[in-house]
N, C-alpha and C positions, 0 to 999 in steps of 0.2 A: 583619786578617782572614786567618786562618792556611791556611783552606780554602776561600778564594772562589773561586767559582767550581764549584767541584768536585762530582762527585756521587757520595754514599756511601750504602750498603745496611749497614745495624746489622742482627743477626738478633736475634730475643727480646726487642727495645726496647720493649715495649709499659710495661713496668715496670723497675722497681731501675737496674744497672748501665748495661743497655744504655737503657734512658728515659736517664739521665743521660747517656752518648756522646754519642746525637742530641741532646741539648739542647748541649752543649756546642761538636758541630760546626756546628747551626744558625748560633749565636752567634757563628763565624767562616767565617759566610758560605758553608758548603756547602748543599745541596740534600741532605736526607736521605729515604732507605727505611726506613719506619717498617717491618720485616717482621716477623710473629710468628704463631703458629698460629691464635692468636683475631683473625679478620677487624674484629670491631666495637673489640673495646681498641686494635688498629693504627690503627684509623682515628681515634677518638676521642684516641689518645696525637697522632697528625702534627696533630690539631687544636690540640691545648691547647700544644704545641711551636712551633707554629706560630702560636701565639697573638700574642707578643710581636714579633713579625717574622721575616723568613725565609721558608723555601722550604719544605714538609715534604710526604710523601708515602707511600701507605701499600700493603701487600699483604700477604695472607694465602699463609702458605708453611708449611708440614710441613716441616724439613729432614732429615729422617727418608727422605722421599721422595722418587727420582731425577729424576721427571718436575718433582714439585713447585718444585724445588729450580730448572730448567732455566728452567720456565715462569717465574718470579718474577726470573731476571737476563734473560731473551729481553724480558720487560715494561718493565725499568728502560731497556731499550737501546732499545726502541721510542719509550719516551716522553720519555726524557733524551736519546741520543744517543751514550754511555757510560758507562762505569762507571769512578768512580778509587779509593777504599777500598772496602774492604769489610772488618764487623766481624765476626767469629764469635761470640756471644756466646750464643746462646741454648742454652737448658742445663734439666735435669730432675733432682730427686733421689729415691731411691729406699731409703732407708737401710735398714738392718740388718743385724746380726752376720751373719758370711759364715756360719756352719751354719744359718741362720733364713731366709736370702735364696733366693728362689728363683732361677732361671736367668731367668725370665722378666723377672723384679726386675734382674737383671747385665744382660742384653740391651740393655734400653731405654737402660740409662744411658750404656751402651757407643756403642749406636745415635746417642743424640739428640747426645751432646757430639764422639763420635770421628768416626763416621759424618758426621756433619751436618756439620762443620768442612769434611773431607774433601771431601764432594757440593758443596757452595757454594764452597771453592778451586778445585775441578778446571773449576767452568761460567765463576768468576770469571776464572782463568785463560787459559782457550781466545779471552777478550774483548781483556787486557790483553795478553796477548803476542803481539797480533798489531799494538800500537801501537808509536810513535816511541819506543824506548829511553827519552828524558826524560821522557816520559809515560805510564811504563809501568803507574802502581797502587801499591797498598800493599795489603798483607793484615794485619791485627791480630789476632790470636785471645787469647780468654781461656781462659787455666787457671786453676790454683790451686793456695794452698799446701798444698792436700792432696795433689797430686801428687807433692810434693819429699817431705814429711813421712809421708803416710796418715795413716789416721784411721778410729779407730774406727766400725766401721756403715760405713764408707763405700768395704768392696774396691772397689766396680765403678764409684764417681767416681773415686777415687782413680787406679785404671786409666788409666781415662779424660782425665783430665786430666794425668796424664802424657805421655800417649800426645800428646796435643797437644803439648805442649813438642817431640819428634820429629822429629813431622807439621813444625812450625812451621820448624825446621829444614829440612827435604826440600824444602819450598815455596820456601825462601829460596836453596836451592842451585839447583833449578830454574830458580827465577826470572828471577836473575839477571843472566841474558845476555841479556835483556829490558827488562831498570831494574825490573822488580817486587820489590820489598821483600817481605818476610814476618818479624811478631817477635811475641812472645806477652809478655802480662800475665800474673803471680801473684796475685791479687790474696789478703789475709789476712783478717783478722775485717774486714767490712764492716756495714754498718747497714743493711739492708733491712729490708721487710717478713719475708722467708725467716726471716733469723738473729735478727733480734728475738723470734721464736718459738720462739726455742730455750726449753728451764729456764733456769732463773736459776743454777743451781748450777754447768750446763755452760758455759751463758757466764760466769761469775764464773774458773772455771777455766782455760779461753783468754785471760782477759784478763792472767792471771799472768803467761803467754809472749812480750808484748808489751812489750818496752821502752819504746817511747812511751808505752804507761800506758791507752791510747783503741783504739775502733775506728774506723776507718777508716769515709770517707764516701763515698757512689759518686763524686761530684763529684772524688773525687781519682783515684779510680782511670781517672774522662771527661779528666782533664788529661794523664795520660800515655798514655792512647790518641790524645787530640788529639798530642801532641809524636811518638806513633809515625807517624803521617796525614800528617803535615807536611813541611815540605823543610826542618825543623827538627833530622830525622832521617836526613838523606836519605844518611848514609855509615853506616847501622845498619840491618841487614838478620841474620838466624837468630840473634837474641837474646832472655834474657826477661828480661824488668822486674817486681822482686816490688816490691807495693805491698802492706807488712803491718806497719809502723810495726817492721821487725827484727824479728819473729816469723819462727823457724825459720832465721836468719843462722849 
């Protein structure tokens, strides 16, 4: 039990990657934050996670918004006592060619993955370092290989997700002198709902770039967020881990 004990807030786990983390840390005995913008899929997702045994827990949180963001780690601390990870994962896309995109289109993307990362470090933070060094937290954030790489239709993830990798950095420098860890996921062509509705053409195309041959399953990408969580990792701190089967190595 990797994470017994422990209590961790995933953002955007109501679905795909982040569903998969919380199920993953359920599984090793943490207490999760089911947190996501839609109140009734958070709750209904900490049910069905919760199903099989474990602790699961849920709240609706905008990470977009400062109060939002505040109010939903002030709630975890009230009801849990503290907080030890915390995942960034929740995330929006907005695609199109950068002369078709509007600003308002760049904004949000910018907003919900840079922005949101940022507001839920800085509350996670102010909790974790003011703990015992050995017990200082982890922070995990997801980016993406389209950070490293870009991608067509996708300036303002793209952005975005770089911008994490950073961010992910600056957390982990800060951190530090606290025991707080900070390290970001890559994650590459995964199987969701999201990307299985890509064309067949476009994903037939991405799959060229992948050595492994496959796309990736969230499950893999919950196993090295679990190994980042863990005291498994605990001398890994401002690094990222691409999970994309050597896509863009």
């Amino acid at each position: 039990m990797l994470l017994d004990g422990r209590i961790a807030i995933v953002t955007g786990s109501a679905r795909g990657i982040g569903r998969a983390i919380a199920e993953r840390y359920v599984a090793e005995g943490a207490t999760v934050v089911i947190a996501d913008i839609d109140a009734d899929e958070a709750s209904a997702t900490a049910k069905q996670v919760a199903a099989d045994g474990g602790t699961t827990d849920s709240l609706a949180c905008d990470v977009v918004d400062e109060g939002a963001v505040q109010a939903m780690v002030n709630a975890v601390l009230e009801r849990h006592g503290r907080l030890d990870v915390l995942v960034n994962n929740a995330g929006i896309i907005r695609d199109a060619m950068m002369h078709r995109m509007s600003l308002e289109q760049f904004r949000q993307v910018i907003d919900v993955h840079l922005q949101g990362t940022w507001l839920c470090s800085r509350a996670a933070l102010a909790h974790m370092r003011q703990r015992e060094p050995d017990t200082g937290g982890t922070i995990v954030n997801l980016s993406s290989i389209s950070g490293k790489l870009g991608n067509l239709g996708q300036s303002n993830y793209a952005a975005a997700k770089a911008g994490i990798v950073a961010l992910t950095k600056s957390t982990a420098r800060e951190g530090a002198r606290f025991g707080i860890r900070a390290n970001a996921i890559v994650p590459g062509l995964i199987r969701t709902a999201m990307t299985e509705a890509m064309p067949a053409d476009a994903w037939a195309e991405k799959m060229l770039d992948i050595p492994l041959g496959r796309a990736g399953e969230p499950d893999e990408v919950a196993k090295v967020a679990l190994f980042l969580a863990s005291d498994l990792s605990s001398y890994v701190t401002g690094t990222t881990v691409e999970v994309t089967g050597g896509r863009g190595m």
